[in-house]
C-alpha positions in Angstrom: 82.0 146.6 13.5 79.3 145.9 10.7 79.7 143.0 8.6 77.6 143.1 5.4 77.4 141.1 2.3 78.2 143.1 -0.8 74.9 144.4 -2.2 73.8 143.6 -5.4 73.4 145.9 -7.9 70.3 147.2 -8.9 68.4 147.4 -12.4 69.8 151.0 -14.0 72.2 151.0 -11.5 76.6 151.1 -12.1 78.8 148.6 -11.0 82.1 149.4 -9.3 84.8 149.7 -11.9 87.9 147.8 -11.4 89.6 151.2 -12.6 89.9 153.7 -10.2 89.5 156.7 -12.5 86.1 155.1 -14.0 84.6 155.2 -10.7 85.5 158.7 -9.5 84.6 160.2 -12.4 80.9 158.5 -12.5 80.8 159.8 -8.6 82.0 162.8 -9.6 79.5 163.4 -12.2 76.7 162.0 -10.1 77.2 164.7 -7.0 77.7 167.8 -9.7 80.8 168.3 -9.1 81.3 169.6 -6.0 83.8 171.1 -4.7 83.5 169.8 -0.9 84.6 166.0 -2.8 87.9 164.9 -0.8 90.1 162.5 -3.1 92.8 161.1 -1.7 95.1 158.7 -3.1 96.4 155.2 -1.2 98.4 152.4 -1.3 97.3 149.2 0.8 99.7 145.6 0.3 101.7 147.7 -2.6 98.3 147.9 -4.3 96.8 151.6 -6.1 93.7 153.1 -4.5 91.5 156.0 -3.5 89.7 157.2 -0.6 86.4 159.4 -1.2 84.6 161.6 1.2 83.0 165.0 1.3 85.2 167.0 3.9 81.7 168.7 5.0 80.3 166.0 6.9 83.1 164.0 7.1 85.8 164.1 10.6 89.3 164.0 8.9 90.5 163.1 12.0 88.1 160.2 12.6 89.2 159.1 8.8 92.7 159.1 10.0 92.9 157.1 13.2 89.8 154.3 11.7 90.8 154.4 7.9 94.5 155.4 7.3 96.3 154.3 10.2 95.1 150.8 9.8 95.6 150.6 6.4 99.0 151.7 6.9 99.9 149.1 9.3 97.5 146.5 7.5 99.0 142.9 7.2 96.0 141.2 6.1 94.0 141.3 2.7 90.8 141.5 3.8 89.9 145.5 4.7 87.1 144.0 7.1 89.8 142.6 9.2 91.8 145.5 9.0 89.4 148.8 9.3 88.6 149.6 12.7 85.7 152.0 12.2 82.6 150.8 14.3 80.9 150.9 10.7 82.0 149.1 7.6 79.8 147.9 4.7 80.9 146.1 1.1 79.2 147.4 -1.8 79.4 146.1 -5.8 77.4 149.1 -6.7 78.1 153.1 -6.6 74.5 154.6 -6.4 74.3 153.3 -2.3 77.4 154.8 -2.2 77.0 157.9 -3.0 73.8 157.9 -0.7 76.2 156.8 2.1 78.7 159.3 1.5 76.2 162.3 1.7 75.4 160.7 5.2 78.8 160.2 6.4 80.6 157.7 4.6 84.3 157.6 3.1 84.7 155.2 0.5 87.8 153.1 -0.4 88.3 151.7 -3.7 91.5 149.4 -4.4 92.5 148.6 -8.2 91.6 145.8 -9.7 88.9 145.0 -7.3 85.0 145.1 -8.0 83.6 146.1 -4.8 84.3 149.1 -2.6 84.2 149.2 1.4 82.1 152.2 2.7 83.3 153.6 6.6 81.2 155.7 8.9 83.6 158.9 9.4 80.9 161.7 10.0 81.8 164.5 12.0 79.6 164.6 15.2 78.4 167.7 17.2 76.6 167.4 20.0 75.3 169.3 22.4 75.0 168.3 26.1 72.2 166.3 27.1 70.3 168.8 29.7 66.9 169.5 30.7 64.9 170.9 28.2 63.8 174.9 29.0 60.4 174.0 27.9 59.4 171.3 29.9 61.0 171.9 33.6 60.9 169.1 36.1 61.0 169.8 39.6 61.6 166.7 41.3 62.3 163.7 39.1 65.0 163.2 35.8 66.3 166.6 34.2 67.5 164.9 31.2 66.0 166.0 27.6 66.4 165.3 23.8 68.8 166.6 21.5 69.0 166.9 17.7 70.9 163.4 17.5 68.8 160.4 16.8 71.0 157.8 18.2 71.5 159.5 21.3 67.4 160.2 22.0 67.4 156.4 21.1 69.9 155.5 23.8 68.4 158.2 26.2 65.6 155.4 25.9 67.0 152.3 26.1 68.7 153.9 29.5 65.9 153.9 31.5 64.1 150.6 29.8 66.4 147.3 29.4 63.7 145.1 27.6 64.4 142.9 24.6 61.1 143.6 23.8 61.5 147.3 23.3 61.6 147.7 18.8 62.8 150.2 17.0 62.0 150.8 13.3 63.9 152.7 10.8 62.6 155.1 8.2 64.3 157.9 5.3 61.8 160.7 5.1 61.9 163.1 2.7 62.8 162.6 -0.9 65.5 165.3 -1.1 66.5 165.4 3.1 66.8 161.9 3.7 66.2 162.2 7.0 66.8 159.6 9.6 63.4 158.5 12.4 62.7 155.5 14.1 59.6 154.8 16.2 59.5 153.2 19.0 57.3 150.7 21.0 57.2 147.5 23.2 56.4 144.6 21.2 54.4 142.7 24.5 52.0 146.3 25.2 52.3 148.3 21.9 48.8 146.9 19.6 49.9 145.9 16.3 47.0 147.3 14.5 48.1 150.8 16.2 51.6 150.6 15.1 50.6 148.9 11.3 48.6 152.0 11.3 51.3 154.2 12.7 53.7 152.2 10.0 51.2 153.1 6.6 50.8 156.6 7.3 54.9 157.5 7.5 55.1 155.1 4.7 52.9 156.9 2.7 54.2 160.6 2.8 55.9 162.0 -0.1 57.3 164.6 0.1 61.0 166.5 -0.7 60.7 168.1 2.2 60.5 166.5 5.6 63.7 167.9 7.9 62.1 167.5 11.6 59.8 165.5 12.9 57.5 169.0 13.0 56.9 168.5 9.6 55.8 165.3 9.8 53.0 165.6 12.3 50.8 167.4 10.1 51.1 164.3 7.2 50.0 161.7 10.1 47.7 163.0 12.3 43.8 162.4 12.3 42.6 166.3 11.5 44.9 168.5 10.7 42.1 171.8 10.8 41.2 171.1 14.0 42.5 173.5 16.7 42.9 170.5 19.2 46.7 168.2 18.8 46.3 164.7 18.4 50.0 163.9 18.6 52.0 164.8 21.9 55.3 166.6 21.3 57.4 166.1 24.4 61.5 166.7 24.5 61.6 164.7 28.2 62.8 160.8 27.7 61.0 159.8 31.0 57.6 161.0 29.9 58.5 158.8 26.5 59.3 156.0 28.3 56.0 156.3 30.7 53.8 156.5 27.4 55.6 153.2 26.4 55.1 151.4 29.2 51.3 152.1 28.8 51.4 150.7 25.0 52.1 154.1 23.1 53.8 154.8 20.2 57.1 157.3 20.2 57.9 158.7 16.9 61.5 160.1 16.8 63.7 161.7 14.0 67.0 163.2 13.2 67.4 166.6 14.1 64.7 166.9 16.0 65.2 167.8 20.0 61.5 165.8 20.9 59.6 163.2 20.5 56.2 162.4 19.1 53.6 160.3 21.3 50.6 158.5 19.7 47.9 157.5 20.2 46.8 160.1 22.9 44.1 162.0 24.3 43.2 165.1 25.6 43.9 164.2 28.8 47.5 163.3 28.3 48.3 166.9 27.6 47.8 168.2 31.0 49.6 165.2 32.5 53.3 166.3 33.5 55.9 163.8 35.0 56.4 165.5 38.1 52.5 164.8 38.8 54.1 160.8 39.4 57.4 162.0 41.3 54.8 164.0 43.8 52.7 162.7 46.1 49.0 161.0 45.1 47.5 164.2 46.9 49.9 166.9 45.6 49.8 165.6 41.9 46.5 165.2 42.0 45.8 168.5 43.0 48.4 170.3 40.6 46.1 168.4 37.7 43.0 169.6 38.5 44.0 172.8 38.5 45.7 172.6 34.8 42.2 171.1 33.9 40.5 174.2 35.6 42.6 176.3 33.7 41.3 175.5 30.7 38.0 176.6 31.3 39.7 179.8 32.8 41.2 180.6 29.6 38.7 180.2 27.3 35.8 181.6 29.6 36.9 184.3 31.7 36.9 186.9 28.5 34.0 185.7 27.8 32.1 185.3 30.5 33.3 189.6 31.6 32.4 190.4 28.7 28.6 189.1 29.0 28.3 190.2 32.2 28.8 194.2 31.1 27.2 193.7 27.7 24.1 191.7 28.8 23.5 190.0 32.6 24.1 193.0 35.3 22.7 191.4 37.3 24.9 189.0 38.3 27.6 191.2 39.8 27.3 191.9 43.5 26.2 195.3 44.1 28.9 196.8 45.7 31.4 195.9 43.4 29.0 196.7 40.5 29.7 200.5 41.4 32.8 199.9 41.4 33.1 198.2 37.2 30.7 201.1 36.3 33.0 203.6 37.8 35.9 202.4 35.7 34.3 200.9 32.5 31.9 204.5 31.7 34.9 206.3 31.1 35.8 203.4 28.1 34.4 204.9 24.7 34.5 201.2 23.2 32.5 198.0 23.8 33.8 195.6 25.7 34.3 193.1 22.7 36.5 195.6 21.6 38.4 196.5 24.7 39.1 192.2 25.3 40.8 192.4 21.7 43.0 195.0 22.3 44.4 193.6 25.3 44.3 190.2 23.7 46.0 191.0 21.3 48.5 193.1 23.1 49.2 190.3 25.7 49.7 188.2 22.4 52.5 190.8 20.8 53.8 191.1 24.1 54.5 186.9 24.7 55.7 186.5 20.8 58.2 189.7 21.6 59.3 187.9 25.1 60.2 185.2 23.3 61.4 185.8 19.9 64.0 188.4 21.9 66.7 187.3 23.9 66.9 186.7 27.6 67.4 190.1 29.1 65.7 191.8 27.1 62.7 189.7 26.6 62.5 189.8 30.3 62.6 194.0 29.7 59.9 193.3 27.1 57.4 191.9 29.7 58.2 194.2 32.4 57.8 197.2 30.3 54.7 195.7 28.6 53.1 194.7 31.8 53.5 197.7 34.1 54.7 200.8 32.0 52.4 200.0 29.0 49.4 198.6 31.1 49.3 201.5 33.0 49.1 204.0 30.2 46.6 202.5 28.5 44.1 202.6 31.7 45.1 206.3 32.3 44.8 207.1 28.5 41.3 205.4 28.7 41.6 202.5 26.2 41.4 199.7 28.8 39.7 199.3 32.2 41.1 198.3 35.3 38.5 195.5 35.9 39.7 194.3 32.1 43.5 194.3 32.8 43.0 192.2 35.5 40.9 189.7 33.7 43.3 189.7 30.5 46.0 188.7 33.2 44.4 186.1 34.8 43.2 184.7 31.4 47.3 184.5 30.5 48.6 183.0 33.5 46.0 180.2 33.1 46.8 179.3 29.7 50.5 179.5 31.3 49.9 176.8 33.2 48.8 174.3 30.7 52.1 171.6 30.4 52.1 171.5 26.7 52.5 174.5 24.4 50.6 172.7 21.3 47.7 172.6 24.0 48.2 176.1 25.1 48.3 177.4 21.4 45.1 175.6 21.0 43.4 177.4 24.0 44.5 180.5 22.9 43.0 180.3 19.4 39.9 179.0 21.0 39.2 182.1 23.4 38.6 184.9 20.5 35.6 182.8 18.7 34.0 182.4 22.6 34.8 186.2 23.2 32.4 187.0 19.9 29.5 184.6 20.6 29.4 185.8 24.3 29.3 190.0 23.2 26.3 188.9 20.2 24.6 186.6 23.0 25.8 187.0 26.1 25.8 183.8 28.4 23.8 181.7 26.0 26.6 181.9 23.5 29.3 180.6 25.9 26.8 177.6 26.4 27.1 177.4 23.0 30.2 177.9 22.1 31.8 175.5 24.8 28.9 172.4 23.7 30.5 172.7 20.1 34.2 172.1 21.4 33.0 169.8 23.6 31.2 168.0 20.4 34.0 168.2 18.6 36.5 166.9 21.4 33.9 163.6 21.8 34.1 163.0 17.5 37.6 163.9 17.5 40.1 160.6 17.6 43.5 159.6 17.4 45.1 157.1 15.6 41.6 154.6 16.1 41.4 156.1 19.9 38.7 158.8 21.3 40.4 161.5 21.9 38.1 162.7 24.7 38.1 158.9 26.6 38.0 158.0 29.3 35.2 160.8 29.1 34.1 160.0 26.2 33.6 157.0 25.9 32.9 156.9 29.4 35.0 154.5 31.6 35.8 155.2 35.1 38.4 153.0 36.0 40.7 154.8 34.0 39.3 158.0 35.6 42.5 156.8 38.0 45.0 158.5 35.9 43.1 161.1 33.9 41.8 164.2 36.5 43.1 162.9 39.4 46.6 160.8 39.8 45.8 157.9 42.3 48.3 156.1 44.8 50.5 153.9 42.1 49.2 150.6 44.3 46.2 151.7 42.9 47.1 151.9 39.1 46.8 148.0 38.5 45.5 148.4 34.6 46.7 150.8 31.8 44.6 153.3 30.4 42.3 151.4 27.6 42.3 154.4 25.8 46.2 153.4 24.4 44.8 150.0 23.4 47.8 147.7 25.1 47.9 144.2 24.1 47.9 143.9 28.2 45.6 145.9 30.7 46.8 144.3 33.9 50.3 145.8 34.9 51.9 144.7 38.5 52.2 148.0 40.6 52.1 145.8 43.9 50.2 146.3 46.7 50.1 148.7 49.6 51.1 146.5 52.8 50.5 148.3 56.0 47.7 150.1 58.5 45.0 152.0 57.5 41.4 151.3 56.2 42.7 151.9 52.2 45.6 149.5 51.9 45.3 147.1 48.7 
């Protein structure tokens, strides 16, 4: 149970009435009226009162057992003694209270007295703590977020028992109120990261924030460019593994995820079961999501200067073969990767804007029935079909969808500079993202390193996933207070043993 002073009362502000009908009318007045406003008169040691709550976020049952019961059987004067409610706080003042009681709060107020107690009695519905259908883990924890801040909190204190691990409170939103907290190890986290982290929520303003969605756009570095800077996971271990390296985890109320800072680009084609696998078969899996990424964005492309400008390239005997089935399309082949772009692009939004069975429907029909017409009709090639598809199952693979959006945006502008100059416009085109990804930062931290600035030790962690034995300093890139961490050694036979 809470045990708090009585607050002072501030300048403009009302003090609690020794009359009970003074201060329900002034709380009355002050929340318009409402009609959800519970009052409910008392008696405690033969003494007149009144207990206030709003019945739509309050648990009448909860206010029963912690508030009424007790009270009831009370044989002591003091109500702190008494109240059973995990939460109890004295106020001489009735604008906190009302904030309380929007949050949760039922108020008692006894005749005669000049200060009110305030009781946590909101009504609490949670959903079960499972694995989040975004971010499936093979081997390893299949625990993920919910909308509930305390519970993400203690989803995190689970899994690290450190009295160094901080959390700091914030109210976002200047008509929500919404609750967040980040979170960091004071011994790794670097204060000028999270004094900078710190300014930038402090400084938003806005009536609006109800998810920490809304809040990434205020904080982050560049808000036009197509790249994230800010990594939205709903997983608690791949939280806590960002901590441990000196990150930064953002988290608010009513929001089923978490946001990691500083990070780079790097970090979102990292995926926890990459460390529950085997050095070998982790590191394999990444390079792959990495070779994805210039899949999506340069397959399109690079088909669509071959047939607009560099025959030449394509082995003759299946050059016959794309002229046989690309002379019968009256359209360019800009034109022809658009459609199908497009297409694949109404098709996913469909598959996932529908439910289940039928967004499962959507893709079969879209991807055999629809495909097939469209060659037949003469719309599409066979040749392009097959690069569209392999184009969408790469950008499939990518771990994080604000990383996947971002390729996906990327591809069209590529797809234009490669049909008005063929291969020299994909060289173009990839050195300005490329440019852009080495001036790009995060929170004071390159956003392309350890590429960018170059530094190959932490090379370790960033393509490839080495043996942990191996992983003896944290990535400089999240600028710990402490590079060295103890991973042990590797004790045993064998040429590579530490």
């Amino acid at each position: 149970m809470s045990r708090k002073k009585a607050a002072p009362a501030k300048e403009n502000d009302k003090p609690v009435s020794p009359t009970l009908q003074d201060n329900f009318a002034y709380i009355e007045q002050a929340l318009f009226r409402t009609e959800d406003l519970v009052r409910r008169p008392l008696a405690y040691l033969s003494k007149p009162g009144v207990l206030l709550y709003l019945s739509s976020v309050c648990d009448s049952q909860k206010i029963h057992e912690t508030i009424l019961k007790p009270m009831a059987q009370a044989g002591a004067d003091d109500l702190e003694v008494v109240l059973t409610a995990t939460l109890v706080e004295k106020y001489s003042s009735l604008e906190p209270v009302i904030d309380l009681m929007l949050r949760g709060y039922a108020v008692i107020f006894l005749e005669g007295r000049q200060e009110c107690h305030a009781v946590r009695a909101a009504f609490i519905n949670l959903r079960s703590v499972d694995e989040p259908a975004n971010e499936k883990s093979i081997q390893g924890s299949h625990d993920g977020f919910i909308e509930s801040l305390p519970v993400n909190l203690q989803l995190i204190r689970k899994q690290i028992n450190s009295r160094n691990l901080i959390v700091r409170r914030y109210t976002l939103g200047n008509i929500t109120k919404t609750d967040a907290a980040i979170v960091y190890l004071n011994n790794l986290a670097n204060p000028e990261v999270v004094d900078e982290i710190d300014q930038r929520i402090s400084a938003v303003n806005a009536d609006n924030i109800m998810s920490g969605y809304l809040l990434l756009e205020y904080i982050e570095n560049q808000s036009y460019s197509p790249f994230p800077q800010i990594l939205q996971t709903e997983r608690p271990d791949r939280v806590v593994g960002n901590l441990l390296e000196g990150r930064v985890a953002l988290l608010t109320e009513g929001t089923p995820a978490a946001l990691v800072m500083p990070v780079t680009f790097f970090a979102f084609y990292q995926s926890p079961d990459d460390y529950n696998s085997r050095s070998l078969a982790g590191s394999f899996i990444r390079l792959l999501r990495l070779f994805s990424f210039f899949i999506a964005i340069t397959l399109p492309a690079y088909y669509i200067a071959v047939l607009s400008f560099h025959y030449e390239v394509i082995p003759m005997e299946l050059f016959y073969q794309i002229k046989g089935s690309v002379e019968k399309i009256p359209y360019p082949p800009i034109l022809e990767a658009l459609f199908m772009e497009l297409a694949i692009e109404l098709l996913r939004e469909a598959g996932m804007r529908l439910p289940s069975p039928i967004g499962q429907t959507i893709g079969i029909v879209g991807g055999l029935v629809i495909g097939d017409a469209v060659v037949k009709v003469g719309l599409v090639s066979y040749p392009m079909i097959t690069v569209v598809a392999l184009t969408a199952i790469a950008s499939f693979v990518i771990p994080s969808h604000e990383m996947s959006y971002s390729v996906r945006l990327l591809r069209f502008p590529v797809m234009i500079l490669a049909s008005l100059f063929g291969f020299i416009g994909i060289f173009f085109g990839l050195t300005m993202i490329f440019a852009h990804l080495c001036k790009l930062e995060s929170f004071g931290t390159p956003y392309f390193a350890p590429a960018s600035p170059m530094r190959l030790k932490d090379w370790k962690d960033a393509l490839i996933r080495s043996p942990f034995w191996k992983l003896n300093e944290r990535p400089l890139d999240a600028r710990p207070l402490k590079l060295e961490q103890e991973n042990g050694k590797r004790k045993g036979n064998g040429d590579d043993r530490g």
